[in-house]
N, C-alpha and C positions, 0 to 999 in steps of 0.2 A: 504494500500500500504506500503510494507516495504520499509526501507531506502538504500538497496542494488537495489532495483528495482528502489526507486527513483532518486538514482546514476547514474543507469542508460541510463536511460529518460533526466537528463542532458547532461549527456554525448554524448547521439545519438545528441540533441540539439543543441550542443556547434560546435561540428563535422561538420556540416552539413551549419551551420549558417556560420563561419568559410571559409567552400568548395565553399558555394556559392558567397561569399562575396570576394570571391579571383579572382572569374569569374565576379565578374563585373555583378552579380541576385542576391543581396541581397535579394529579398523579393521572391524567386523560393525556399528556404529550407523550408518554411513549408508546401507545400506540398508533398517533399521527404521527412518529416516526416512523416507525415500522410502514406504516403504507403509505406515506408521501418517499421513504425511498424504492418503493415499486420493483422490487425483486434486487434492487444492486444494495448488497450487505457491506459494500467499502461504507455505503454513505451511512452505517449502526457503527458509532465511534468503538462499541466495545467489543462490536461482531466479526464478520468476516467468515468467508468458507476458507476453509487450510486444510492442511493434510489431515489423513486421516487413519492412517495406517501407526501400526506402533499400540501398546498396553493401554498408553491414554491419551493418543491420539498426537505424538509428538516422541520423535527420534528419542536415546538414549543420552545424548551428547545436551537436549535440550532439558530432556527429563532431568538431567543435574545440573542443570545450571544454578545463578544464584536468582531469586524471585525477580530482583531487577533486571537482568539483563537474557535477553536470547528470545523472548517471548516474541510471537510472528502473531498478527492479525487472521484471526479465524483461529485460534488454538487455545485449549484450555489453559486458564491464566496457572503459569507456574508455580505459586503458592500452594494453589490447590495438589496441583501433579507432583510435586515436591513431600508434600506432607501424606498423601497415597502411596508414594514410594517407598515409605518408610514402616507403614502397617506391614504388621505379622497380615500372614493369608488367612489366620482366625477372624481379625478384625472385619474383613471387608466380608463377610456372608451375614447379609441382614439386607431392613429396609435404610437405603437414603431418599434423600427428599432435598432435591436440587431448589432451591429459592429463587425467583426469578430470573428463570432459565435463558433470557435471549432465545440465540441465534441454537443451543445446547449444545455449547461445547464442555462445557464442564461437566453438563447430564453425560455426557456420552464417556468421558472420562471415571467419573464418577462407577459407569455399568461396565467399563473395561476393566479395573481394577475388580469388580466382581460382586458389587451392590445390584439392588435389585431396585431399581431405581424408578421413582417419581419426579416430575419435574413441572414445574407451572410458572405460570408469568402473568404480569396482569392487562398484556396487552394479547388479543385474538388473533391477530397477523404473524407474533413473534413465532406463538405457538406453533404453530397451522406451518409456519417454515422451517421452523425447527426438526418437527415431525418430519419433512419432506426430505432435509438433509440427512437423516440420521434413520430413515426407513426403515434400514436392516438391523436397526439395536431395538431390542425389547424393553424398552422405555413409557413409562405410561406419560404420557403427557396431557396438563390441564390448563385452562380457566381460570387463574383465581387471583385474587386480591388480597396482600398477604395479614392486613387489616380484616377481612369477611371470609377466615378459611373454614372449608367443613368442621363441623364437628365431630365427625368419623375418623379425621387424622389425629385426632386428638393422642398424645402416647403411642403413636403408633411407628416411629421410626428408629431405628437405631444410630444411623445419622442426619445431624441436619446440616447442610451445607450452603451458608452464608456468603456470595462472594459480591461486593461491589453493591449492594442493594439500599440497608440502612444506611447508609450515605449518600443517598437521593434524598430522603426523607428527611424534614426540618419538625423544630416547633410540635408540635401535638401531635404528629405523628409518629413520633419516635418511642415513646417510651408504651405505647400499646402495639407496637413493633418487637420490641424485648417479647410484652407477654405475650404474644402469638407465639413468636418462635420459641419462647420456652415452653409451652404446651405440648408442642409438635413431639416431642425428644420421651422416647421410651424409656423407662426406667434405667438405670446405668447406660444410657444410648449419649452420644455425644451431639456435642453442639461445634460446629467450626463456623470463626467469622474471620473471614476476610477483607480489609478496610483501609480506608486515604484513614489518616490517623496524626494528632495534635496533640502534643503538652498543655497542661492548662493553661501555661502563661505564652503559650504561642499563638499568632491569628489563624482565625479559623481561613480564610481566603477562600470563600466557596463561589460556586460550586464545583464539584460536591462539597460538602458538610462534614470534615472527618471527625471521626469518635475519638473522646480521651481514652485517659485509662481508667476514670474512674466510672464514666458511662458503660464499660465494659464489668468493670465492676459490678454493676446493678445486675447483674444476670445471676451474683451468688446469692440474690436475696429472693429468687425465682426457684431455690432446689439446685444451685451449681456449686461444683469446686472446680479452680483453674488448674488444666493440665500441663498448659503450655502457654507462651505468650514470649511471643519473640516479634523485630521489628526489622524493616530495612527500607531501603529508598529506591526511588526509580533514578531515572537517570535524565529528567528535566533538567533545567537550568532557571532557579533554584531548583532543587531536588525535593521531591513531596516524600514525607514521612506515611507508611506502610504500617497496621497491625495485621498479626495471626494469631489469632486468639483460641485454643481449644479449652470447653468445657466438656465434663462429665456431669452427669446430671446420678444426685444422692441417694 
């Protein structure tokens, strides 16, 4: 993806995110994403079709790299692939539950390593492409808003897989974002969030909205202890600070 294309793809972004949020549907612009770019996934800033061969959809060489660097447009983001890498083969036989799923590169990541995988988004176009890309994977794909989920997921997964979402989300919709996704998480089943991420005494510069560490925190007062919690940076110029945050649920 070139960098004028990637201009781009913010820009329709920014546009839209913006239009909506004027109206009083903050969370209605990404699905006039999704169909004002009419089949071409350069112009979904976080999307893209990429390879697709390989455990989780990305070479060996890329599969260990460091979370900032090597990641290709259309490929599971490598935090994710990174932290999958490192599961015993016990860990990964159960339900996941991909968090809006995009374009589903992560879902497909997610069901290579050997989950049994759910995936939803709250935009109908994502889905419906997502599904089309990813055919040959037995992946349920839904509907949903991650604010309005069934109540039949309720404790029903073993993992929940957070990447890039609660960081769309501002203001009041954040913190009944935690209590969903704490819901989701089957008894000792985990929780993974992946996040743009801020110190307290740093600006937030959104959007996105990155989480502290003590927002992350709130998730122990939901039934969590922290398993993991590590950080790193992309390779902007300034460089945006990064969390991986895993919980176990008690």
């Amino acid at each position: 993806m070139n960098e004028d294309k990637r201009k781009e793809a913010r820009q329709r972004a920014d546009r839209l995110r913006e239009a909506y949020e004027a109206e009083g549907q903050p969370l209605l612009w990404f699905e006039a994403l999704y169909k004002e770019a009419q089949g071409d996934a350069e112009l979904i800033p976080w999307g893209g079709v990429g390879k697709k061969e390989g455990g989780a959809g990305i070479d060996v060489q890329e599969r260990t790299a460091q979370p900032n660097g090597g990641w290709q447009h259309g490929q599971a983001r490598l935090p994710l692939v990174n932290w999958l890498a490192e599961l015993d083969a016990s860990d990964t036989r159960g339900k996941a539950l991909d968090v809006g799923c995009g374009l589903g590169h992560n879902a497909a990541a997610l069901q290579k390593a050997g989950f049994e995988v759910t995936a939803f988004d709250i935009a109908p176009t994502a889905v419906e492409w997502a599904a089309k890309i990813y055919s040959d994977l037995p992946i349920t794909w839904e509907v949903a808003n991650l604010l309005e989920l069934p109540e039949a997921w309720t404790a029903q997964f073993d993992l929940v897989s957070e990447t890039f979402t609660i960081q769309a989300l501002v203001g009041d919709e954040r913190k009944p974002a935690f209590a969903a996704l704490s819901k989701l998480v089957a008894p000792d089943g985990r929780l993974l969030i992946v996040c743009r991420g801020r110190l307290e005494d740093e600006e937030a510069n959104p959007p996105p909205w990155p989480l502290t560490p003590d927002e992350l925190d709130h998730f122990h007062s939901y039934g969590f202890r922290s398993v993991k919690r590590a950080e790193y940076f992309d390779d902007r110029d300034p460089p945006n600070r990064h969390f991986v945050a895993e919980f176990r649920r008690l």
